[in-house]
N, C-alpha and C positions, 0 to 999 in steps of 0.2 A: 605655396604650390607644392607639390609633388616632387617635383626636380627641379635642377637651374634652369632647363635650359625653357622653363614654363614661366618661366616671368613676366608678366605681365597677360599672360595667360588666364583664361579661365575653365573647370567644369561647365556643365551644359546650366546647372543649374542658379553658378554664377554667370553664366552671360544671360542669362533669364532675367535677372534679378539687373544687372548692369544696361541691358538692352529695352528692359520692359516689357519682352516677349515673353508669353509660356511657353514652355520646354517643351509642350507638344505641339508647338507649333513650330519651335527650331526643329524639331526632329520630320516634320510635315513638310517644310522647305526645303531639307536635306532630300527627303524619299522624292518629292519630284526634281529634283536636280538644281534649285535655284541658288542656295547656297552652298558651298565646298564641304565639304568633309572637317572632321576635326586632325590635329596630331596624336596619332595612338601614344601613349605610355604605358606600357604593360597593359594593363586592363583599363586604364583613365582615358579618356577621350580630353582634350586640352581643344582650347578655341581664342584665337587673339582678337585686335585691334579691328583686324579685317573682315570678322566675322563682324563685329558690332557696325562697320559702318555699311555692311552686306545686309543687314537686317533693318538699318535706316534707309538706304535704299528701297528698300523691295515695299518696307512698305509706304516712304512716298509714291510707288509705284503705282500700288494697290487703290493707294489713295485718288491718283487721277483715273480711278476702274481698270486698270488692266487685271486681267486673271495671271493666275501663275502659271500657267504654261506659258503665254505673252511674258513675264519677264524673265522666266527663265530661258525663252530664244533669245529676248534683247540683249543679256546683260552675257550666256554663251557670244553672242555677233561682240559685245563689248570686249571682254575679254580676249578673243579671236585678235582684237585689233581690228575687225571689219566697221565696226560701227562707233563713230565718234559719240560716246552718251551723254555729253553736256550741250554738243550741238541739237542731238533727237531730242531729249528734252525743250532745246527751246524751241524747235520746231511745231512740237507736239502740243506746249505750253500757247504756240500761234494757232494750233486747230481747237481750240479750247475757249480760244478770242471771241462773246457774241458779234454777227453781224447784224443785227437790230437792235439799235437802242429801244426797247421795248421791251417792259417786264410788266408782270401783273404790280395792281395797284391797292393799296386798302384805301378807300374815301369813307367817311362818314358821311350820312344822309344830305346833310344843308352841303355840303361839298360836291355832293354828286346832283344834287340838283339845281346848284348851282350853275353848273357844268351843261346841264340839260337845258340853262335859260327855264321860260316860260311856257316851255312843252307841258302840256299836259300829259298825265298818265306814264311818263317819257321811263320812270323809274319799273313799274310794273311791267311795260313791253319788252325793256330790256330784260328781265327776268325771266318774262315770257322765251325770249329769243336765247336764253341762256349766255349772253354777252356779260352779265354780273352775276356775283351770288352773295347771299345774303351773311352776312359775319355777323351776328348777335345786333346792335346796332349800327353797323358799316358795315359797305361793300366793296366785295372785292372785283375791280376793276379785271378781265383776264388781259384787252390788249387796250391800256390807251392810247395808243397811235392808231388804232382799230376804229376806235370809238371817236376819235375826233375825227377820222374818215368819214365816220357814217352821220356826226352832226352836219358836217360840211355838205353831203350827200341831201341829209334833210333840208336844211336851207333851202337847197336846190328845185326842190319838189321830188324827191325821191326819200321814201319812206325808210323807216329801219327794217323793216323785214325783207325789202329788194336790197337795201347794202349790205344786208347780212347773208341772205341766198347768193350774192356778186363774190363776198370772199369767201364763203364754204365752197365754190366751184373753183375759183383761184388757188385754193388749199390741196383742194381734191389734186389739182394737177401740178400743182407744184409741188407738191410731197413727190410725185411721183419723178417729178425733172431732177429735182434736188438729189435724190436718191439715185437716178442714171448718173448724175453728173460726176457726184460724191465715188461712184464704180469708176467714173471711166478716169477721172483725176486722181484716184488712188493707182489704177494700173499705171496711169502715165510719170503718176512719182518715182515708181520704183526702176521707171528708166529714165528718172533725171529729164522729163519733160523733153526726150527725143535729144536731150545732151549728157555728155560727164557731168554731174553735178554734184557737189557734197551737200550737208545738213543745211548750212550759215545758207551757201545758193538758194536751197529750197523753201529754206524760210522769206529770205526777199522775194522770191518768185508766189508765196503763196499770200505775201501781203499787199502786192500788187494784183492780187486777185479779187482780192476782196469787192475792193472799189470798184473794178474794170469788171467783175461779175455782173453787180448792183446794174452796174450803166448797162453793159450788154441786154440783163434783162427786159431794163426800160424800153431799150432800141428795140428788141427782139419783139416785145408786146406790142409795142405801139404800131408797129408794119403788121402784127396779123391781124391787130383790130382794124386797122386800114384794109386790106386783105379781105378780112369779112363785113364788116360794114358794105364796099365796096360789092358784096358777093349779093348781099339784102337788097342794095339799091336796084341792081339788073336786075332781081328776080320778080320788081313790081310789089315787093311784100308792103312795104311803106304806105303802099297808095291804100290798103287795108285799116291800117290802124287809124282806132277811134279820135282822132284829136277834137278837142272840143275847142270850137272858137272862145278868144274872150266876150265878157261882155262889155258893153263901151257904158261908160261911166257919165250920166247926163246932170 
């Protein structure tokens, strides 16, 4: 190095090289404030230990999506002392947790109609309804916990395109509840849930959310279809609809 007192020290070009970074991207995280300055020596710019684990940082960072204005406030609150960053990590690391066991699926043909039983045509409607898409010879499932709703559903006497119209309207307004909720639980975090709270608190408090959400919902649906159902029967609509007697079997 240049001088003693750069030992263990680097130019930009060896923490480039030591970090994995290009230069113009240390210099890029410099310009918006996320990483510190180097030590001037005369004309050398010198960068330690702490640059290199600022630059593992930032971009685990990056990595769970934040933008760099987002870590360079985080990691400013860090520094400050204001914010615990191994607690907001695991926090963070819990808003990241799926709440539905439920990913898309790739099935192979005899798999998927397997699945379908001895539905006729079952595979084509669902393409129709855009529930699958076709992978070269396999399909791709989007939701199967979806789809075994809508088997279940058929069973019943209720076809795929009413279970499919049932959750595109469920979707429609739960996107929109989820999205209020997600607002008014973020402002409510940032005052500790109406308490003093630190990270480690907010993290128990959001993992008991999870489940106690789930359940809420159920309760909350189940009284408005009560609610409206209840609302159909006063109105006399029922006494309209076509039901068709069985026939009796001689």
């Amino acid at each position: 190095m240049a001088d003693e007192g750069a030992a263990n020290e680097y130019t930009i070009d060896e923490l480039a090289t030591v970090a994995r970074v290009p230069s113009r991207t240390i210099r890029f995280y410099q310009s918006k404030g996320a990483l510190p300055g180097p030590r001037i020596v005369g004309r050398v710019a010198y960068y330690g230990a702490d640059h290199v684990e600022r630059l593992k940082l930032i971009g685990s960072l990056q990595d769970r999506g934040l933008r760099i204005k987002a870590i360079r406030d985080l990691l400013a609150s860090a520094d400050k002392g204001e914010l615990a960053l191994n607690e907001w990590l695991g926090l963070e690391q819990q808003l990241q947790e799926p709440w539905a066991n439920d990913r898309p699926k790739v099935l192979t043909e005899p798999e998927l109609q397997q699945l379908l039983g001895d539905r006729p045509g079952g595979i084509a409607e669902l393409l129709r309804l855009k529930q699958v898409e076709r992978r070269g010879d396999s399909y791709l499932v989007h939701s199967p916990a979806l789809l075994q709703v809508a088997l279940r559903l058929d069973a019943a006497g209720i076809d795929f395109a009413t279970g499919v119209g049932a959750s595109d309207i469920l979707r429609k307004h739960l996107r929109r509840a989820t999205a209020d909720l997600t607002d008014f639980f973020y402002k409510r975090i940032g005052a500790g849930f109406g308490r003093e709270a630190n990270a480690a608190e907010l993290t128990d408090a959001y993992k008991a959310l999870r489940p106690l959400g789930q359940e809420a919902v159920r309760v909350v649906f189940g009284r408005e279809m009560e609610r409206s159902l209840r609302k159909l029967l006063e109105s006399g609509a029922t006494a309209e609809l076509p039901v068709k007697a069985k026939k009796r079997r001689r």
